[in-house]
C-alpha positions in Angstrom: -50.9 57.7 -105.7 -51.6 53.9 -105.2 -50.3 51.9 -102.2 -47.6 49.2 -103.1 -50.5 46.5 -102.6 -53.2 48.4 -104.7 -50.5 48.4 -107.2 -50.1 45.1 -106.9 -54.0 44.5 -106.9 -53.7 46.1 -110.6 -51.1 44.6 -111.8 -52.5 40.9 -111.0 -55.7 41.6 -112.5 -54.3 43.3 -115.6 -52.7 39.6 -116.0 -56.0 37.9 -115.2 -57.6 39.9 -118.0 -54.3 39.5 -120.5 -55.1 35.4 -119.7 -58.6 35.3 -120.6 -59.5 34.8 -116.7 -62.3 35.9 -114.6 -61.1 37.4 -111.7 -63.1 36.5 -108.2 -62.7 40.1 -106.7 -63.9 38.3 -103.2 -60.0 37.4 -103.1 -58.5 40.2 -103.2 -56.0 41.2 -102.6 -55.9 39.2 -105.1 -54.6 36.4 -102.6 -54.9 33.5 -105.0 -56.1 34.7 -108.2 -53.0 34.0 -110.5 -52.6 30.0 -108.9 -55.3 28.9 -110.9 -54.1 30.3 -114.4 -50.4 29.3 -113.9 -49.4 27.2 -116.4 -46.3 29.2 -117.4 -44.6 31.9 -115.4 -42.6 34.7 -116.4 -40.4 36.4 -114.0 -42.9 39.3 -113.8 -45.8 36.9 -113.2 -43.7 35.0 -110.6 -42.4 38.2 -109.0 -46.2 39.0 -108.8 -47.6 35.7 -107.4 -44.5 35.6 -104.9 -46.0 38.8 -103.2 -49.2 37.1 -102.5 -47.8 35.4 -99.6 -45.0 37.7 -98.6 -46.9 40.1 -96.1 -47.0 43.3 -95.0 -43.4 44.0 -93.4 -41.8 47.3 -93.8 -38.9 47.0 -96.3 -36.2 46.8 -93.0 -37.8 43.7 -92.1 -38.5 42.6 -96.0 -34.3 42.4 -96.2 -33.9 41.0 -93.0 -36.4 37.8 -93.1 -36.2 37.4 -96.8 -32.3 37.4 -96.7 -32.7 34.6 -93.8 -34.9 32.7 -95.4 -32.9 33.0 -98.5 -29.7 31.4 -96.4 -31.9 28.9 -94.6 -33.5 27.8 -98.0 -30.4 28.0 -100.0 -28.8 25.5 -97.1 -32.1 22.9 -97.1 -30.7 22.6 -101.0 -27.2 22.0 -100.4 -28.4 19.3 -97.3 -30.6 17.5 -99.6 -27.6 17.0 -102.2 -25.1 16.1 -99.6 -27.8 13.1 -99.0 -27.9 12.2 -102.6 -24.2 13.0 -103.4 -22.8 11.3 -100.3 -25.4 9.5 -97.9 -26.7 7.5 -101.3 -30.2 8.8 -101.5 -31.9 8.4 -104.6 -32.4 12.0 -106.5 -35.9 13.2 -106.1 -36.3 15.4 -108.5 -39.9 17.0 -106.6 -38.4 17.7 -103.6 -35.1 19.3 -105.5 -38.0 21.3 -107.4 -39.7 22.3 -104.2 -36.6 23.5 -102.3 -35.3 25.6 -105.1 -38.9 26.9 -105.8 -38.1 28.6 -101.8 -35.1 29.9 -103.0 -36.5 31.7 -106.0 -39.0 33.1 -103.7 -37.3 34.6 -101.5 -34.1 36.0 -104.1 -37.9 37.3 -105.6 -39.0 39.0 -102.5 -36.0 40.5 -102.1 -35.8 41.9 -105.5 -39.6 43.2 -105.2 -38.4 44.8 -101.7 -35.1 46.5 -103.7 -37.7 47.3 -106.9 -35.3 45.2 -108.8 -36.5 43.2 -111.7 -36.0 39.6 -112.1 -35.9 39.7 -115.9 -33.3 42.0 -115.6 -31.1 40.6 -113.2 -31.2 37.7 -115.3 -29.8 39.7 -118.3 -27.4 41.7 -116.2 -26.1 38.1 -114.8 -25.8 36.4 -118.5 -24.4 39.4 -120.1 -22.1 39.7 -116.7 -20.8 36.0 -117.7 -20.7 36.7 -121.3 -18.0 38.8 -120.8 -15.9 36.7 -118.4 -16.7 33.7 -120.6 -17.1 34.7 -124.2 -16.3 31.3 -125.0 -17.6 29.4 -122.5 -17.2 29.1 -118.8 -12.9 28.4 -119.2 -11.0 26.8 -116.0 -7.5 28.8 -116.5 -9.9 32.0 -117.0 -11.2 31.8 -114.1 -8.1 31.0 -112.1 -6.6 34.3 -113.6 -9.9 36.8 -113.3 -9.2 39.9 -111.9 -12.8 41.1 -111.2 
């Protein structure tokens, strides 16, 4: 049976291969193979590239950093719109995009670490609101929801 990070190894190449690239096997494990063919990311594909950089903790200490980093990130975001909501900073549309690519990171780690996928907890979540909301999100609805 293959570790989780020869699994890993294969999975990244077998994308390399899908995209037409070479892969530079001196990287490996594969620590920065996908970066240069990124051009459009599926949840897989980001799930995939997000391991690159997420070392070699046990899954204990996977939940416990990831899920701090997740509140610490998640907090940078809400900060940076307080400035432009209420301290009159000009929206920066980069540095909105850079904080919430660190919260997709680490809600991506933590998925990987729970071998959840994104692409499904994306479904889950829309269907989840398509039932709440078949019409739309609804202000009275939600005041009366009982789930």
């Amino acid at each position: 049976m293959l570790s989780k990070v020869q699994q890993h190894d294969l999975k990244e190449c077998e994308i390399m291969m899908e995209a037409g690239e070479e892969k530079d096997c001196s990287l490996c494990s594969c620590n920065g193979c996908l970066a240069d063919m990124i051009t459009e990311m599926s949840f897989e594909k980001y799930q995939l590239a997000a391991e690159r950089t997420a070392g070699s903790l046990n899954d204990r200490n996977r939940f416990l950093n990831f899920s701090m980093g997740l509140t610490g990130e998640a907090g940078e975001v809400v900060d940076y719109l307080k400035k432009v909501l209420w301290h009159g900073h000009e929206m920066d549309q980069d540095k909105l995009k850079k904080e919430l690519g660190d919260v997709l990171w680490y809600v991506a780690t933590i998925a990987t670490t729970a071998d959840l996928d994104l692409s499904e907890i994306a479904i889950a979540n829309i269907e989840k609101l398509k039932k709440r909301y078949p019409e739309g999100f609804d202000e009275e609805k939600s005041i009366k929801r009982t789930e």
